[in-house]
Structures are given as C-alpha cells and as structure tokens.
N, C-alpha and C positions, 0 to 999 in steps of 0.2 A: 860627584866624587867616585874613583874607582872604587871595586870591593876587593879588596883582599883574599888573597885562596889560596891555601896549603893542602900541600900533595901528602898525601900515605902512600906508600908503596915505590919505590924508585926500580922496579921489576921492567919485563919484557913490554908490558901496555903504555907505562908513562912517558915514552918518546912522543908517541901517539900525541898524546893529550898535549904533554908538553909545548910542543909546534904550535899548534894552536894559543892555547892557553897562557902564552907568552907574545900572542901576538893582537891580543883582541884587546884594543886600547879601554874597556870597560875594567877591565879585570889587572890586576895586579898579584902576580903569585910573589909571594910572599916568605917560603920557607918549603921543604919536602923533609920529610921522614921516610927511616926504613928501620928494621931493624939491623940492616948492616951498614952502617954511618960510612962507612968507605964509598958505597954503590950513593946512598943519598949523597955524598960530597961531590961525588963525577958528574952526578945529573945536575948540580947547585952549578957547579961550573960551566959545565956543558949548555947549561939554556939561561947564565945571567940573573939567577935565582941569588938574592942574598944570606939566605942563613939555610944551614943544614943539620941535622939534628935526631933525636928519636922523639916517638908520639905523643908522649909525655908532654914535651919541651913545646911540642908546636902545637897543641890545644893551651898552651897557653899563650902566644901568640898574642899581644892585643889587637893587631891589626889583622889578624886574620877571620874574616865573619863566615865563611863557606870551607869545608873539609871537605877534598877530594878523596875518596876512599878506594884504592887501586890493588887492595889487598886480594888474596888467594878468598873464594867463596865461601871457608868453611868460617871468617873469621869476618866476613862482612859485618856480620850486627856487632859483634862484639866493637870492633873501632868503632862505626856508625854511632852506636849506644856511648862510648868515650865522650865522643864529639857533642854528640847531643848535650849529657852532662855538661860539658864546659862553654852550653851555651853557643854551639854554632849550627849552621843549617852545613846540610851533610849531602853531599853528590856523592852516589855508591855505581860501582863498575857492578855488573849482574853477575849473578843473578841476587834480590838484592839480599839474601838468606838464603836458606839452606830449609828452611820446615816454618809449616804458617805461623806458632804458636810466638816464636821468637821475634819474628819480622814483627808481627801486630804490639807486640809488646816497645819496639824503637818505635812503631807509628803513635802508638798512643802517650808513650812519653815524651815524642817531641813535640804533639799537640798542647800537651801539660806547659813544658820549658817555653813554648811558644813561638817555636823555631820548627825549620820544613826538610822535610827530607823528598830527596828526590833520587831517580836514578836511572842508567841506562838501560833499553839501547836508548840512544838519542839520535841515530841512523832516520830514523821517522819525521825528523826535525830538518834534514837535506832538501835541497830544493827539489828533486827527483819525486820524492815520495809524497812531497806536499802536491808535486802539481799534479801528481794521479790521483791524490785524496781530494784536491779543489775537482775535477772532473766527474769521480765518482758522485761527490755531495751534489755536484752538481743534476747529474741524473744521466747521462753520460750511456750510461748501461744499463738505465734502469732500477731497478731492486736488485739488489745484490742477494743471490738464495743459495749460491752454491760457489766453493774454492776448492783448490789441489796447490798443495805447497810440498816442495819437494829440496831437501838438501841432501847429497850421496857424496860423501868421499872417504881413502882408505885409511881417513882420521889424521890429527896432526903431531903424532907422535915421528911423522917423516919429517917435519921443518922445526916443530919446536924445541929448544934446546932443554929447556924444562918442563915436561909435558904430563907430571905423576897427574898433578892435580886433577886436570880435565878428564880422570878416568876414577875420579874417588868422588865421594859424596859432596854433593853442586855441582858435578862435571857433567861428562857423556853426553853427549848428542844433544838430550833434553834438557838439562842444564845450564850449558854452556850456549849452543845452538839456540836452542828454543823461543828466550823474550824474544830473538829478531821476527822470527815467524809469527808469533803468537802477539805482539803486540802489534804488528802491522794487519791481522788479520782481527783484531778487537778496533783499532782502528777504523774499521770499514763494513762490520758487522755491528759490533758494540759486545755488550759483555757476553763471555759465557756460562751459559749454564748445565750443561754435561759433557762427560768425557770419557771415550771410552777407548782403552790402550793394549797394544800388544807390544810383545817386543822380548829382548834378552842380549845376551852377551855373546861373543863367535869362541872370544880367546880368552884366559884366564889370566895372559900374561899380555906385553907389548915390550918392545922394544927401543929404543930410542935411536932414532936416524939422523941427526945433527947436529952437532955441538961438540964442546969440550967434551961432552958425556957419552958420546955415540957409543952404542953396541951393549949399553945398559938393561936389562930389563927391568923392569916392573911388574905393579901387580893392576890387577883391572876389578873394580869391586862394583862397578855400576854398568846397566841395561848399557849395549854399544850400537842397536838399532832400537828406533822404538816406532812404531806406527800408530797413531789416536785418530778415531775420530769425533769433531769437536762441534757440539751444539749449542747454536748462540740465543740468547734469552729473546732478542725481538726477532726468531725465525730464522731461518739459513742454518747451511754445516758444510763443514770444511775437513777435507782429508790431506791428515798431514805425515810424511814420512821423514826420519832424521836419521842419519845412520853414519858413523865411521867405519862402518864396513864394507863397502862398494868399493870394486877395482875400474866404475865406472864413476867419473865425475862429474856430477851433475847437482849444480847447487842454484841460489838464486830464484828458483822457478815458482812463483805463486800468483797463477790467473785465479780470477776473480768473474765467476759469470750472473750475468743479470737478465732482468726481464727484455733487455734489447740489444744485447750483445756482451761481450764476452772482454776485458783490460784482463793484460800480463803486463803485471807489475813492476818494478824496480826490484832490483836483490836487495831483500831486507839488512844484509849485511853489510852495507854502502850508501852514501851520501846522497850518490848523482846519479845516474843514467835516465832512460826516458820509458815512459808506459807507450803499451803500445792496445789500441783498442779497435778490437773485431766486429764488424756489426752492417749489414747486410752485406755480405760477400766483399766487402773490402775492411783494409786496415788501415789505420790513420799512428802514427806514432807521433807522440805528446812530447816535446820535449822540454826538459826541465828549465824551469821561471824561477830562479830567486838566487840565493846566496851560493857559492860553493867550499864553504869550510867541511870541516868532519869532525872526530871526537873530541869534544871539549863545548861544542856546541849546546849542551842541554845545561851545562854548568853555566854559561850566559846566559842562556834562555833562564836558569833559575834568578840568576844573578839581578837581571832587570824584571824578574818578577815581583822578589822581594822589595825593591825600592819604590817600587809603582804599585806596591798594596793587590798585587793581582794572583790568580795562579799561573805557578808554573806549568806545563805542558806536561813533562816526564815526571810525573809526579810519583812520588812513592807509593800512594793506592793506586795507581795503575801497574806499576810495578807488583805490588801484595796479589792483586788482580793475577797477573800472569804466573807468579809463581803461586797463586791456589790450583789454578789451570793444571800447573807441571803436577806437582804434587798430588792430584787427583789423576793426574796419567798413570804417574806411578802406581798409587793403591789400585786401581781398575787394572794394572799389571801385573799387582801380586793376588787379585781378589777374584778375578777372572768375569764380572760383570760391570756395567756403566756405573759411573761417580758423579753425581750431584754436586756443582761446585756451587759452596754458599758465600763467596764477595760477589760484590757489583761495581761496574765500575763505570763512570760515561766518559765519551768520547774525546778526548783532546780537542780546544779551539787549532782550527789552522795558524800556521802564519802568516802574516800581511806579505804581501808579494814583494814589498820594498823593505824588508826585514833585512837588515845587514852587519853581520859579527864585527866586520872592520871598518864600524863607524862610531865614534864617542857618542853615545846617550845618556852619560851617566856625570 
C-alpha cells in the first residue's frame, strides 16, 4: 500500500521534491500547505496533487502518514512539532532546527508519540555518494585520517529571488551549506567530537540580484565565511571552509585521504557524479552504481523504512548530530577556543546496489 505525504511549504525548494515525489510509485502525495493558499493551489495544480489547503487542514489529513516539512529554518521545529502532535512521521528540509535544545525536544517527543522524524540532506542517499562510501568501507584508501572540504561562492543572493532568510539565523554558509559537507564527512569518519571555528561576516548589508525584487537590500545578521576545524571521535580531522564571500567559485570539493591513497568525493550538494581515487601515482575514477533520483529521496527511503520496521538512513539523530557540530562552530566563533561536541551518532547502513525509487515495493 502506497504512503501518503503532504508538503508544507509550496516555496522555491518544492518543485524540487515535487518531480520526484509525484513520481515514486510508493508514495502518494496527497495534499500541500502554505501559508499563501494561492502559491499552495498552483503547485496542487501544477504537479496533479488533489487537495490544497493551510497546516492546519493537512495534519489533519487521514491519509496522510509522512509531513514534508519545506518551511524557511527558523520555523522547522515549530511545523515538525505540529506534525508530530497529530501523529505523523515528519521529513524536515535542514537544517532540521535552528539551536540544540529545541530539535532534541521534537526528537524526544516523537519517540513518545511513536512516530520518526527524519531529515535532509538526503544528497548522501544518490548513487554517487553511495558508490564512494561502498569503496571507502570498503578499504579503498585505507583509514581514512584526514579531509579538506571546501565550498566558495559570492553567495545566492545573485539567483535567489528570495534570499533574507539564508542570511538570518539557520542561514549563512554554516547553516544552509553545512549538513551537505558535515554529513558526508560523518559519513566517512563517524561522529564528531570537537570543533574549532573561525569566521565572520564581509557585509552588513546584500542585495538582491533577481527576481521581481531585484535591487532590494537587506540585512545580514549571521557569520558569511566560516572556517572549522573538525575532530572525529574514532580519530581523523577534517578542514572545512564555507563562505559566500569569494569572487572565486569553488564548491563541491571534499578529498578524503587514507592510509593508501587519497578519494575526491562527489559534491555533497548532488546526487550523482563519480569519485575519483588517488593511490600509487595513478587515478581510477568510480563511477556511480545505483539509482539516479534527487530530492525526495530520503522521504522514500523513510517511507519503506517505516513499513518494514527498519530504520531509516537520514534519520533525525543524524541530522541533531550535525546541527550540534554547526552550533558548536558557532560558540568556538564567539568564544575564541575548541568546543566539545556532546551527541554521537553512527554511521548510516548503505544502500543495496539494486535500490530503486521507481519500483513499487510497497
């Protein structure tokens, strides 16, 4: 039997998911919410969705068991915590909170109600990344002891047509940026256990460069570079920089070196591409074994988690995981020495090589 799923948010991300999500014979969406019922009715239309509505309306839903949660970051838990309450299991866009105290508070209450939360990225879930994470597990490179992850650009206030958010609290670089990097790199080391950050802001202000809004300013209230360096609890550390500041663009970049050579990864912010692994004077480039869907992915991967009694992969303590990570970047930014991060977290099961979104299993 399909599972039912209703969207929150009918914004700039839910085309994304939408495509998908409308397409993975498992899932059956069911209804979308916004709080502007005009923007949720285009999208009901637009992707063959039957009912349209505000949040209210679609937790109450009977058919819907799974809440897509696409909302702006400051207001994740707050929906996520709605959903919970009425009794569904909750996919949240990241970061999945904004401060530890909050997020632990939705995790502990949906273990009560007895329902699961999960959330992105789900980027980790692409064939891409699986087939450089089967290679690594496999021993490929070795022990993995040391990483450089690197994303530079001059930020997305040039394409996004509404872009305050990603410059206010859950935004910036670390924020927005960061689960891709910092989950793909827990992924492959396992959990962290210290963090130590620099960083700050260039401008006070930004601008907006396209859209109906172009030539708007704004205000800027969070860190617009940050650099950490990050200590993983079974050994290894990894230098990571994130910055909307560079007039050079350079993103994607996170090699991974070992005791026998050296994998550059897939850009954590993408499904597909291929690893490529360094290791006696030659390279061998891996290229991706499995499914090629994109966002909407970790939402099925919950989806057949729940009905087969298993977990899910993107789970929500991996998620609480990386935003301690962030948030320990930050105080080590305001406090000026190393931060002791106190979650743990283990490592996601792979996926089976024959894992495929656009196949009925349900």
């Amino acid at each position: 039997m399909t599972v039912g799923v209703g969207i929150v948010g009918a914004g700039f991300i839910s085309d994304a998911y939408l495509e998908n999500l409308t397409a993975f014979p498992d899932l059956r969406v069911v209804g979308i919410a916004d709080l502007d019922l005009d923007r949720a009715r285009a999208q009901a239309a637009r992707y063959g969705i039957p009912w349209a509505g505000s949040v209210a309306d679609l937790l109450a839903l009977p058919d819907g068991e799974i809440v897509v949660n696409l909302t702006v970051p400051a207001v994740h838990v707050e929906v996520s915590l709605a959903a919970v309450e009425a009794g569904k299991h909750v996919w949240t866009e990241k970061p999945i909170g904004v401060d530890r105290r909050t997020v632990r508070k939705l995790l502990d209450r949906a273990r009560d109600v007895g329902v699961r939360v999960a959330g992105a990225p789900d980027t980790l879930l692409g064939a891409g990344h699986q087939t450089a994470l089967r290679a690594l597990a496999g021993g490929r490179i070795g022990a993995p002891f040391a990483a450089l992850a690197l994303f530079q650009t001059p930020g997305p206030e040039g394409w996004h047509p509404a872009p305050e958010f990603l410059f206010q609290a859950g935004g910036g670089p670390l924020l927005d940026i960061g689960p891709y990097y910092l989950t793909q790199l827990v992924q492959v080391f396992g959990a962290v256990r210290k963090v130590t950050g620099v960083g700050g802001r260039v401008r006070e202000t930004r601008v907006i460069g396209a859209g109906p809004r172009a030539g708007t300013e704004f205000p800027v209230t969070v860190p617009t570079t940050v650099s950490a360096l990050i200590e993983f609890a079974r050994g290894g550390t990894a230098q990571v920089l994130l910055t909307f500041d560079s007039a050079l663009r350079r993103t994607g970049v996170v090699e991974v070196s070992g005791s026998l050579g050296t994998a550059v990864l897939p850009d954590p912010n993408g499904f597909g591409g291929s690893a490529v692994v360094h290791s006696g004077g030659e390279a061998e480039e891996l290229a991706a074994v499995g499914h090629s869907a994109a966002r909407g992915t970790g939402v099925l991967d919950l989806a057949r988690a729940v009905r087969a009694g298993v977990a899910e992969r993107a789970s929500g303590e991996m998620a609480y995981h990386v935003l301690d990570v962030m948030v320990a970047v930050e105080e080590s930014m305001e406090l000026g020495v190393g931060v002791e991060v106190g979650s743990r977290v283990e490592v996601s099961e792979l996926l089976p090589v024959e894992w495929d979104p656009f196949v009925r299993t349900l």
